[in-house]
N, C-alpha and C positions, 0 to 999 in steps of 0.2 A: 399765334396771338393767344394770349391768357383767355378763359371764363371770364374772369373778372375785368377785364378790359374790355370784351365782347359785349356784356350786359349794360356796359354803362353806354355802349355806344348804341344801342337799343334806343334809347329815349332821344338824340335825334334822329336816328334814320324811324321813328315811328313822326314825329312833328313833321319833316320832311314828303314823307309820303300823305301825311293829311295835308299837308298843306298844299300839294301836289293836286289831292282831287277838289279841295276847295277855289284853287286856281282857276283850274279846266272847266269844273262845272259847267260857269256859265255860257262855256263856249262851244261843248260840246254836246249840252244838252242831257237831257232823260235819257239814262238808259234803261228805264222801263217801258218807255215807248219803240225801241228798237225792240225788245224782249217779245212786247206784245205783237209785233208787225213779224217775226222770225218763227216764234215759236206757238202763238196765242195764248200767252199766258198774260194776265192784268196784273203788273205789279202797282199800285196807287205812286206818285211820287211827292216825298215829302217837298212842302216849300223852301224856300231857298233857305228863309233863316233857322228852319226847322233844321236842315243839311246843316247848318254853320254851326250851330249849337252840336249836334252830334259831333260834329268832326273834333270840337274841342273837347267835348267828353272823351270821345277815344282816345285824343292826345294827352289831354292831362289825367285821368285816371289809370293808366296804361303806365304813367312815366313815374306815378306816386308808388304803384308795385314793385316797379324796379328799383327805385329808392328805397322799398323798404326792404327788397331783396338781396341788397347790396352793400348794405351800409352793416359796421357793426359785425360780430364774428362770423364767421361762415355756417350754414346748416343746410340738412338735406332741406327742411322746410323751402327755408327760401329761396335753393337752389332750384325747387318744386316752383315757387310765386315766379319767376324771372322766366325761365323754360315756357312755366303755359302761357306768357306775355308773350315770348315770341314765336309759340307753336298757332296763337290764334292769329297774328301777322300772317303765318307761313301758312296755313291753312287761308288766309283771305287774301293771297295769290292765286289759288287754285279754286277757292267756290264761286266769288263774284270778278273779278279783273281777267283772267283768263278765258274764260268759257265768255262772258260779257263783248270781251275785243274779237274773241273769234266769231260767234253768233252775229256782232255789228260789222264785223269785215273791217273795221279799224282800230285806231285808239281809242281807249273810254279813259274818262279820268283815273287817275291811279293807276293806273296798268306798267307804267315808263319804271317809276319807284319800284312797285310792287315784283315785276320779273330784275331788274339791274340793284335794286340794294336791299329791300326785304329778303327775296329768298336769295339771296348769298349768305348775307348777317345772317338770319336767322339759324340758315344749316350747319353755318362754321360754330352757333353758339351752342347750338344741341352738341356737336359733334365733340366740341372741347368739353361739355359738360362731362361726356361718359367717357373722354381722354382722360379725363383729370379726376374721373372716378367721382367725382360728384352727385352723377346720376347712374344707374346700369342701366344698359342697352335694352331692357326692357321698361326700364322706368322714364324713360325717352318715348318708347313705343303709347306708353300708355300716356302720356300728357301731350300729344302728338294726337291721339284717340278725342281726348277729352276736349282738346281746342276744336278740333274739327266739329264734334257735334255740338258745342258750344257756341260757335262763332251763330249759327244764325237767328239763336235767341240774345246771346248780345244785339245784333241789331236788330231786334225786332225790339228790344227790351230801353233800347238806346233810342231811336226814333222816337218811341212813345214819352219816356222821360223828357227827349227834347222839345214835343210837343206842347206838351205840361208846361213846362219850362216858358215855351214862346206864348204859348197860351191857342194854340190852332187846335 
């Protein structure tokens, strides 16, 4: 499958997957309270509509990227905007969803999406990237880098706006 067919399908396998842990939430609860009871670590947990608000931010700011990555002649740049949309997906398989279900010994919200259609999409979209010469296997490496330490001031930075936002 084409770059350019992979990026657009980006935007709903990311609504998918939020709307997957907006779902579950309420049924499965905090999973900062599992964290705390596993590891002893306090993570605080945002209120529900604080969560709802985030979730949308990530959906639709995430999907406005890929739009603007996507549309219109091709360039490294944007080839660069779309990549670290789905390097920070693919990196939030492996910081919170993974380690989260294995430390609670079950399903945590997001986790079903996040291992069965984020890290698929996401690795066949890098991978066609530097197929199709768009990016070099280094320039992969490195926004694959950049999402990773990125992702958890996104949400930290995400939370707080939502807070804002709900007014908590």
């Amino acid at each position: 499958m084409r770059y350019s067919v992979l990026s657009w399908l980006l935007i709903p396998v990311i609504a998918l997957h939020n709307f997957e842990e907006w779902l579950t939430l309420p049924q499965y609860g905090d999973v900062g309270v599992i964290l705390a009871q596993r590891l002893g670590v306090s993570v605080a947990a945002p209120s529900g509509s604080v969560f709802a608000i985030a979730l949308l931010l990530v959906t639709i700011v995430p999907a406005i990227l890929v739009v603007v990555g996507s549309i219109g002649t091709p360039s490294r740049k944007k080839t660069w905007l779309v990549c670290f949309v789905a390097s920070v997906y693919l990196a939030n398989v492996f910081l919170p969803h993974v380690p989260a279900a294995l430390f609670a010994g079950s399903y945590v919200p997001g986790v079903a999406t996040a291992l069965m259609i984020n890290l698929p999409l996401c690795v066949l979209l890098l991978r066609q990237a530097k197929r199709e010469r768009n990016l070099s296997a280094r320039d992969v490496g490195v926004v694959i880098g950049l999402a990773t330490f990125s992702l958890p001031l996104f949400i930290a930075a995400t939370l707080w706006i939502s807070g804002l936002l709900v007014g908590a």
